[in-house]
C-alpha positions as CSV (number, residue, x, y, z in Angstrom):
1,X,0.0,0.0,0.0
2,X,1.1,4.0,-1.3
3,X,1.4,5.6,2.3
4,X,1.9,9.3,3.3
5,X,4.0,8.7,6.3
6,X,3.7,11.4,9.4
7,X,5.2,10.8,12.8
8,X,5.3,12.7,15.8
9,X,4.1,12.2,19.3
10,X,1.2,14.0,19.0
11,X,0.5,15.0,22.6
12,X,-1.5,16.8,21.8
13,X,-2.8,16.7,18.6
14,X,-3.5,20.3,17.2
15,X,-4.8,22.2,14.1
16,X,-1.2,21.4,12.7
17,X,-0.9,18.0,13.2
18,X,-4.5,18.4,11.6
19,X,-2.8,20.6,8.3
20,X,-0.5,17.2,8.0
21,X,-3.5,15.0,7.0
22,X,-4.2,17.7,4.0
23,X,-2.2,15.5,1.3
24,X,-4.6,12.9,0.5
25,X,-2.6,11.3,-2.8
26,X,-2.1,8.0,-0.7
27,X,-3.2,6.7,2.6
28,X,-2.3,8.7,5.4
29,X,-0.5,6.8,8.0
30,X,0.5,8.3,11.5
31,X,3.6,6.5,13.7
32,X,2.9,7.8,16.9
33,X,6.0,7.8,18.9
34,X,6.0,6.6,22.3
35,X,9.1,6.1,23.6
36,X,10.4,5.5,26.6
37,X,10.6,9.1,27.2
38,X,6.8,9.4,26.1
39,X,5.9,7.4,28.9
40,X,7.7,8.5,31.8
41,X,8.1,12.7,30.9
42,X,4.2,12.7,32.0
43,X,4.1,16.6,32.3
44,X,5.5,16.8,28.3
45,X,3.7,14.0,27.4
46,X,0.5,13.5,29.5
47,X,-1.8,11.6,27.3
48,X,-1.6,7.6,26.9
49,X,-0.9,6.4,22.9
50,X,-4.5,5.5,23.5
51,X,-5.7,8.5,24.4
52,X,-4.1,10.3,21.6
53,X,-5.2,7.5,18.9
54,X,-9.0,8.3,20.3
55,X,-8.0,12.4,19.6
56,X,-6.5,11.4,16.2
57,X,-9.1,9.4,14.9
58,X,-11.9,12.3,16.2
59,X,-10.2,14.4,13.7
60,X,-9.8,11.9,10.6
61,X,-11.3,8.3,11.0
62,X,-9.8,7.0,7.9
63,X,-6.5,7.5,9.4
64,X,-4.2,4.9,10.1
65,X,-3.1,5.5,13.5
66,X,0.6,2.8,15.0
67,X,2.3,3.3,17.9
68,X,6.1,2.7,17.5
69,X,9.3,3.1,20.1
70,X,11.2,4.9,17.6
71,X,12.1,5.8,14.0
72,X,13.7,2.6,13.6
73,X,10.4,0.5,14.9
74,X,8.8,2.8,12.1
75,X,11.0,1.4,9.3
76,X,10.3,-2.3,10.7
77,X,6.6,-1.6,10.5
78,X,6.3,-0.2,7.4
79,X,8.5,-3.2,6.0
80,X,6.3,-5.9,8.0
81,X,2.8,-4.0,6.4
82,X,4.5,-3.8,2.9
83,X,3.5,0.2,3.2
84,X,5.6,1.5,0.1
85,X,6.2,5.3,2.0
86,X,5.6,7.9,-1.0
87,X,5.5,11.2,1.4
88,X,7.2,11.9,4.4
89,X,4.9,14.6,6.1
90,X,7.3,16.4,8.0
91,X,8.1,20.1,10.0
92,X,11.6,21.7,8.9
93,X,12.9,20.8,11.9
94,X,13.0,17.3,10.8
95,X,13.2,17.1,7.2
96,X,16.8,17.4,6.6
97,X,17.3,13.9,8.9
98,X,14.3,12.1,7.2
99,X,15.4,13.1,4.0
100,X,18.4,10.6,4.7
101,X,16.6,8.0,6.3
102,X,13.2,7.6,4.4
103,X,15.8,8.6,0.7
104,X,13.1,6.4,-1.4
105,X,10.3,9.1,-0.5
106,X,9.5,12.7,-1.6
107,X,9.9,14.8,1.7
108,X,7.1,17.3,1.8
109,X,8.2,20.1,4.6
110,X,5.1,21.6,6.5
111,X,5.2,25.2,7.2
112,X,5.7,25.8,11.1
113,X,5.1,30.0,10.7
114,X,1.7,29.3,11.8
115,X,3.7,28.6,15.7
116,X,1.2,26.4,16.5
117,X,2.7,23.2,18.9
118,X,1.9,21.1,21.2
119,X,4.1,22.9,23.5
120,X,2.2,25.9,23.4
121,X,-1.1,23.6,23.7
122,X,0.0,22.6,27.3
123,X,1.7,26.1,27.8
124,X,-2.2,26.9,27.6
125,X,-3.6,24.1,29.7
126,X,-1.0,25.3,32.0
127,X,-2.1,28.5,32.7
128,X,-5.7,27.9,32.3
129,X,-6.5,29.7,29.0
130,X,-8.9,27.1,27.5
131,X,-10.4,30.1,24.6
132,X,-6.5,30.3,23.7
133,X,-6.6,25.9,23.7
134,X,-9.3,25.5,22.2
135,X,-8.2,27.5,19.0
136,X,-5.2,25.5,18.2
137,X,-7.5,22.2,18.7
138,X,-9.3,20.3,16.1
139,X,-12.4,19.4,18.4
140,X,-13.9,21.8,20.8
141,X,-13.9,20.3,24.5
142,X,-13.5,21.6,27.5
143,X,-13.5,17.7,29.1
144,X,-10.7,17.4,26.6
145,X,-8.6,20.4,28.3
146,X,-9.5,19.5,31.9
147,X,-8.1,15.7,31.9
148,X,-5.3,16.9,29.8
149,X,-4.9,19.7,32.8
150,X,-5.4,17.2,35.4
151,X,-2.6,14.9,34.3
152,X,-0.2,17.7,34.2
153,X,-0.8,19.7,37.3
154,X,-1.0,15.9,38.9
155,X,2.3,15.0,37.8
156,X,3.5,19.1,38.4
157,X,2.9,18.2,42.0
158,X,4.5,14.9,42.6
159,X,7.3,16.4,41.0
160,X,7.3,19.4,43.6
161,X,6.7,16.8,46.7
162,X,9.6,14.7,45.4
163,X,11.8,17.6,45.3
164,X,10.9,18.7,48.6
165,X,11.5,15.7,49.7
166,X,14.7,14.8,48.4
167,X,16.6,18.4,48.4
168,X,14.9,20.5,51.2
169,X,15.6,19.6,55.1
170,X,13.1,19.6,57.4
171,X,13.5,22.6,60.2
172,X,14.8,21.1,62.9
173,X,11.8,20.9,66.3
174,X,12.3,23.5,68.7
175,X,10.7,21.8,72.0
C-alpha cells in the first residue's frame, strides 16, 4: 500500500498536526512515537498512545493510527505492512534527517510559521486559557482540556513533593 508517512508524538494533537492529513494522494499513516521518554516525561507527554489515537481518529477516522518506540520500529513496521512510503509529512525541523533516512520518498516540509505546537497547547492548559486551547485544537472540548490539565498539574505536584523531599531539610523541632 502508497502511504503518506507522518510521525510525531502528538500529545497533543493540534490544528497542525490536523494541516499534516491535508495531502490525501495516498493513505495517510501516522507512527505515533512513544518512547520511553513518552511514557515517563508525563508533564511533556500526558496523554496515553490511547488517548491520543482516540484524539486522532476524532479528527480523521480514515486514518491509520501505529504506535512505535522509535524511527527505527517505524522502518520495521512499514517493511512488515508492505506500506511503500511515498511522502514523508514532516516540520523543517525534521526534514533534513528524514530526508536521509526515508531517501526512497518525496519529503514534503510543513510550514511551522503558523507557531502552532503542542508545546504551546500545554503552555495553555498550564495556565488555564482554555479560549486560547481551544483555537489551536481540532475538536472543541473543554472535558478534553480539563483531563489533559489534570494529568499535568498531577504530575507538576508529585514532581514538587519529590523535590521537597529529596533536596529541602526539614526545620529542625524547637521543644
Amino acid at each position: 500500500m502508497n502511504i503518506n508517512l507522518i510521525i510525531g508524538r502528538f500529545n497533543p494533537f493540534t490544528i497542525g498536526h490536523k494541516n499534516l492529513l491535508q495531502n490525501n494522494e495516498y493513505q495517510n499513516v501516522i507512527f505515533v512515537i512513544n518512547g520511553a521518554k513518552s511514557r515517563t516525561d508525563f508533564v511533556k507527554n500526558p496523554l496515553s498512545f490511547e488517548e491520543r489515537y482516540d484524539l486522532i481518529k476524532l479528527v480523521d477516522e480514515n486514518v491509520i493510527v501505529i504506535e512505535a518506540l522509535s524511527i527505527n520500529h517505524v522502518i520495521d513496521i512499514c517493511a512488515n505492512r508492505n506500506f511503500i512510503i511515498k511522502n514523508v509529512v514532516s516540520g523543517k525541523d525534521r526534514a533534513k534527517s528524514y530526508s536521509r533516512i526515508f531517501s526512497e520518498a518525496n519529503i514534503i516540509e510543513y510550514d511551522r510559521s503558523d507557531k502552532i505546537s503542542s508545546s504551546l497547547a500545554k503552555n495553555y492548559i498550564i495556565n488555564n486559557d482554555f479560549i486560547s486551547f481551544e483555537k489551536i485544537v481540532p475538536w472543541n472540548s473543554k472535558f478534553i482540556f480539563d483531563n489533559i490539565k489534570e494529568k499535568i498539574t498531577g504530575w507538576v505536584n508529585v514532581i514538587i513533593a519529590r523535590f521537597r523531599r529529596w533536596f529541602i531539610k526539614p526545620s529542625p523541632r524547637i521543644n
